[in-house]
C-alpha positions as CSV (number, residue, x, y, z in Angstrom):
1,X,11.8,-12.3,1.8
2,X,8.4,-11.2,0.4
3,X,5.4,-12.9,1.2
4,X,3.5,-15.7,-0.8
5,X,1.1,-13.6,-2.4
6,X,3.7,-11.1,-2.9
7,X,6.4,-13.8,-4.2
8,X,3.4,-15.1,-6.8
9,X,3.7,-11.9,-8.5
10,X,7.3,-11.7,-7.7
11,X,8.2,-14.4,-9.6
12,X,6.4,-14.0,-12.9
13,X,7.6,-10.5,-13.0
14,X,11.6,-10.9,-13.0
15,X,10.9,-13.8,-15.7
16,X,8.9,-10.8,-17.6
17,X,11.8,-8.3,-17.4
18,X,14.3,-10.8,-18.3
19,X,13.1,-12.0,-21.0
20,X,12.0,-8.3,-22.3
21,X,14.7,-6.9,-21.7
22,X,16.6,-7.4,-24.4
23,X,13.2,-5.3,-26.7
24,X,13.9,-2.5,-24.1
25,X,10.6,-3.6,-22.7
26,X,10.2,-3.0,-18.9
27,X,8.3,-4.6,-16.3
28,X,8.0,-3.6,-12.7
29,X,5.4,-4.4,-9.8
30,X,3.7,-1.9,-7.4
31,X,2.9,-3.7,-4.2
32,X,0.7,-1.2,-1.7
33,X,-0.3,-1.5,1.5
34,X,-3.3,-0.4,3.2
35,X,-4.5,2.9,0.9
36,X,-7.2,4.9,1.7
37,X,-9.3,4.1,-1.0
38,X,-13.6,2.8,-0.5
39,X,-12.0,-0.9,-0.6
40,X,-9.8,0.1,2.5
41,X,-12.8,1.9,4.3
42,X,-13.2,-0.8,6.8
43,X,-9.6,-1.0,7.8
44,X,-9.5,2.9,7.8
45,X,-12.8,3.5,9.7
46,X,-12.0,0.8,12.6
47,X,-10.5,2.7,15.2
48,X,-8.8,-1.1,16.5
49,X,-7.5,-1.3,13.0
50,X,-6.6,1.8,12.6
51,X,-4.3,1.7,15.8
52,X,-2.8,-1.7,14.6
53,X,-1.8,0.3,11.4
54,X,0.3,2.8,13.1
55,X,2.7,-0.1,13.5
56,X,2.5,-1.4,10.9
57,X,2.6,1.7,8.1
58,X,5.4,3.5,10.8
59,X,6.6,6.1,7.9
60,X,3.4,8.2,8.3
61,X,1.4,5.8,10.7
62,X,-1.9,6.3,8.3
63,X,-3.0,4.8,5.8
64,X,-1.3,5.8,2.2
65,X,-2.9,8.1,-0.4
66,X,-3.9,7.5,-3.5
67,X,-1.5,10.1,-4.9
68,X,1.3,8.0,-3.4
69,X,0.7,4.6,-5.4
70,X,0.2,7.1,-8.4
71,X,3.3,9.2,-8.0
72,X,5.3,5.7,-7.9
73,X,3.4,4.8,-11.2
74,X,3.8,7.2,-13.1
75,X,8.0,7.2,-11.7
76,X,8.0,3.5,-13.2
77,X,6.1,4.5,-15.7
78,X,8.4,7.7,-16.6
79,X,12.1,8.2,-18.4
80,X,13.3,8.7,-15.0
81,X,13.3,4.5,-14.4
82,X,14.6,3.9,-17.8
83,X,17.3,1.9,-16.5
84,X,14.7,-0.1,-13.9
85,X,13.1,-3.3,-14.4
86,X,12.2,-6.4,-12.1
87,X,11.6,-4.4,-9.3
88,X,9.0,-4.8,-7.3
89,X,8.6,-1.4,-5.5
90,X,6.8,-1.3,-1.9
91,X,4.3,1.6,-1.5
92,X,3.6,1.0,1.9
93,X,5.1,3.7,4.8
94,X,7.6,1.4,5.3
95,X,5.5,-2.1,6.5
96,X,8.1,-4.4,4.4
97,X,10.8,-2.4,5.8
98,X,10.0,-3.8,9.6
């Protein structure tokens, strides 16, 4: 079960597919974890956040790149997910998947 904020975007997002669907109109959700980006520096730079991320992100036990969130974009975003919509895709090393 996703979380509340996640659900809040959850939500609007499967009623957007559906109701594209039918104009071959896609709509999918990217839900990241902590990324290292300037907006994650705190997180990234406190070594007592930093350990509390290694279990939570366990796939690489850092923070994700940019290039990941973008490589999952531009899949959605690509002919390859032609048949995808209403998914709301976790890029984050496997925290959802605890």
């Amino acid at each position: 079960m996703p979380t509340r904020p996640r659900r809040e975007v959850w939500s609007p997002s499967l009623a957007i597919a559906a109701y594209y669907a039918r104009q071959s109109v896609r709509c999918n959700v990217l839900c990241p974890a902590v990324i290292d980006t300037p907006q994650a520096a705190r997180s990234v730079g406190d070594p007592r956040l930093r350990a509390r991320l290694r279990e939570l992100q366990p796939l690489t036990g850092e923070p994700g790149r940019p290039e990941d969130v973008a490589a999952a974009a531009l899949f959605l975003a690509s002919d390859a997910s032609a048949f995808v919509t209403g998914v709301v895709l976790p890029v984050d090393g496997g925290w959802t998947a605890k």
